[in-house]
NUDRENMAR-248482 format. One line per 2 residues: number of its first residue (from 0); their letters; for each residue y, z, x of C-alpha. Coordinates in steps of 0.5 Angstrom, whole numbers. Layout:
// NUDRENMAR-248482
NUM) A) Y:Z:X | ...
// end
This chain:
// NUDRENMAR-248482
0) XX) 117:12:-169 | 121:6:-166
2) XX) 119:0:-164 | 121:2:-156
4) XX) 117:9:-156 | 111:4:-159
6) XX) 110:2:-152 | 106:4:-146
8) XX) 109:9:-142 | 105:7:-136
10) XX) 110:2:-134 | 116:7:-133
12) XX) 111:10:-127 | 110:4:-123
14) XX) 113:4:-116 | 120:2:-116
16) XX) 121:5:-123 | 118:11:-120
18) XX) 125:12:-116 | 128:14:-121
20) XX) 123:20:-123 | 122:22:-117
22) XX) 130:23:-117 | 129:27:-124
24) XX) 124:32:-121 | 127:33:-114
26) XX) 133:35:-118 | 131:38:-124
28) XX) 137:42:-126 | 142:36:-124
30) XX) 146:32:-128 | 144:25:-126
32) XX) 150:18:-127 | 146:12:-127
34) XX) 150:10:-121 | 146:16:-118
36) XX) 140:14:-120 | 142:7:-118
38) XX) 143:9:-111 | 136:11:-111
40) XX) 134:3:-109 | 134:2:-117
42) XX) 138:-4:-120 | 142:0:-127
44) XX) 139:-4:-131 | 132:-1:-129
46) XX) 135:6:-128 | 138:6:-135
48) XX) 131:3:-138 | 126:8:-135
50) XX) 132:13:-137 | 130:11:-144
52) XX) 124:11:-144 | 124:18:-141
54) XX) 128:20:-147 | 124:17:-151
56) XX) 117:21:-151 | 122:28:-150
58) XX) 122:29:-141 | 129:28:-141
60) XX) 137:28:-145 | 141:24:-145
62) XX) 149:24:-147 | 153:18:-148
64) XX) 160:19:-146 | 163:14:-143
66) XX) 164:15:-136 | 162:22:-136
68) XX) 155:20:-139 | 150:24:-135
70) XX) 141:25:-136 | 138:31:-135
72) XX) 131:32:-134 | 128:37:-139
74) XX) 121:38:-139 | 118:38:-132
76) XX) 111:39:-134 | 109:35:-140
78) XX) 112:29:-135 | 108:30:-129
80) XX) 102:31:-134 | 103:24:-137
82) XX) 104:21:-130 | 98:25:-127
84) XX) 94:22:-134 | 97:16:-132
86) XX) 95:15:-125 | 88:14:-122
88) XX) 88:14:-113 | 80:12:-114
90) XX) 83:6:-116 | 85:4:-109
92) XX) 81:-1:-106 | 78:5:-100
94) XX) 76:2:-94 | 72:8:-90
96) XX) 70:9:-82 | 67:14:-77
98) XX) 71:16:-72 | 67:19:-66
100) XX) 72:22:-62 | 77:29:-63
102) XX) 84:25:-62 | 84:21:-68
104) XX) 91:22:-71 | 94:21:-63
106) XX) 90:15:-63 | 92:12:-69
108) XX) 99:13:-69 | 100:9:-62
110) XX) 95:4:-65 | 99:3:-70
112) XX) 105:4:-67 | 104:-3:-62
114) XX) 101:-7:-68 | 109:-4:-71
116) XX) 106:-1:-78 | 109:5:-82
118) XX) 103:10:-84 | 103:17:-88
120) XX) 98:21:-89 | 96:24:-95
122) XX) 89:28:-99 | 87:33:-94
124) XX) 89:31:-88 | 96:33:-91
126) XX) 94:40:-95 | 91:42:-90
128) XX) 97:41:-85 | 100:45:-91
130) XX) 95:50:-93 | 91:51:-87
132) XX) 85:54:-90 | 83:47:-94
134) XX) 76:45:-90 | 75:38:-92
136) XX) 76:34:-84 | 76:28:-87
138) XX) 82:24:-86 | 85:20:-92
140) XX) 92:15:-89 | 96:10:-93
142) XX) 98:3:-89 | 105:0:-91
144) XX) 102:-6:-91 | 100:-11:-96
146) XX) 93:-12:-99 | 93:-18:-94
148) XX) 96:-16:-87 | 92:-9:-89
150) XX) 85:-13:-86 | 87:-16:-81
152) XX) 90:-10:-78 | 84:-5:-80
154) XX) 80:-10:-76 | 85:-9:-69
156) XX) 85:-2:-71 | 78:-1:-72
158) XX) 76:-6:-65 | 82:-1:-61
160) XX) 79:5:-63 | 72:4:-64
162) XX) 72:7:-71 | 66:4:-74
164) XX) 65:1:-82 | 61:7:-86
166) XX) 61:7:-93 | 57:14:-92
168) XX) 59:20:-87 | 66:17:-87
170) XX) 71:22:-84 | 77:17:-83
172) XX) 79:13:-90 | 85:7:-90
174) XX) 88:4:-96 | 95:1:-99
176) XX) 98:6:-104 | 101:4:-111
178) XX) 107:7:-109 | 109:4:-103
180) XX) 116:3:-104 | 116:11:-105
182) XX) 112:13:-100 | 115:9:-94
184) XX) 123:10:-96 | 124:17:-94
186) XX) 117:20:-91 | 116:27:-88
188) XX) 113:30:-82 | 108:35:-82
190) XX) 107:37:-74 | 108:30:-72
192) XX) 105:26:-76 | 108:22:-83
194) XX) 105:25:-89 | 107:24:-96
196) XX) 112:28:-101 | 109:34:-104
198) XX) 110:30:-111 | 106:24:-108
200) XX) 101:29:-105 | 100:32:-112
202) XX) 99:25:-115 | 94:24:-110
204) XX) 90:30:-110 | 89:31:-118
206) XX) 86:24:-118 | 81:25:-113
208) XX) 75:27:-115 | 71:32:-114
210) XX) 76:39:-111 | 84:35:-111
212) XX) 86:38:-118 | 84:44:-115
214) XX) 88:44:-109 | 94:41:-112
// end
């Protein structure tokens, strides 16, 4: 084993880092020139290290040929195992609410849009927009914020829409994701609402204890 397989791997699924995963997997099959990779919002340098990393622990082949050099993903399933083995979503700092009302969502989003914040929703509240047989109420929102605008703007939020602080009987959770770079490039609607990716939904739920492996 050389010294580079040695090192974590967890370093390849950081945010930005991730792009280029992110590429692989909606493309299994393509054969990927680290320019288009590069265009996902990556330098190559950063391309051409993850590649390298991935190619290293068997998720991808690559062929050295100049100009007609290309990657390939080649194991689908034992990269999205060591990503799900490396990521942990109840590592967010969650910040939970009760919201009284019927009309959270619609709320929310006008809120939000005149405070002029991205938000994407994630968990159940985009499972069961997927799958509608999925019980759970509760909403679960990302804020394309940082950690420190995030305050401010769940307590303009909160005194809007009379949502109240609640650590037990919450149905409204908020956090800023690990993946925002990601989640926020190319966001997708479900109905008329932003939600994550089904890869970033995958992630989200095999990391949410007790039922979200099951539901991805």
């Amino acid at each position: 084993m050389t010294r580079l397989d040695r090192r974590p791997l967890k370093n390849i699924f950081s945010d930005r880092s991730s792009l280029v995963l992110r590429a692989l997997l909606r493309e299994p099959g393509r054969k990927w020139k680290l320019a288009d990779l590069a265009a996902e919002g990556v330098t190559p340098v950063l391309a051409s290290y993850v590649l390298e990393r991935a190619e290293a622990f068997g998720f991808v082949h690559r062929v050295q040929a100049g100009y007609k050099s290309y990657a390939e993903l080649v194991d689908v399933k034992s990269l999205l195992h060591a990503w799900v083995n490396s990521y942990r979503f109840m590592d967010h700092r969650l910040v939970t609410f009760q919201y009284r009302g019927s009309d959270f969502l619609p709320s929310l989003q006008q809120t939000l849009k005149t405070q002029g914040v991205q938000f994407a929703l994630t968990l159940y509240s985009a499972s069961r927009r997927i799958a509608p047989y999925v019980k759970n109420t509760q909403e679960f929102v990302c804020l394309n914020a940082s950690k420190a605008e995030a305050r401010n703007i769940l307590d303009e939020t909160a005194m809007r829409m009379g949502l109240v602080p609640a650590e037990q009987g919450w149905n409204v959770c908020f956090f800023v994701p690990d993946y925002r770079t990601c989640i926020f490039k190319n966001p997708r609607l479900l109905g008329e609402f932003p939600a994550v990716d089904n890869l970033q939904l995958y992630l989200d739920l095999t990391g949410y204890p007790p039922v979200g492996y099951e539901e991805a």
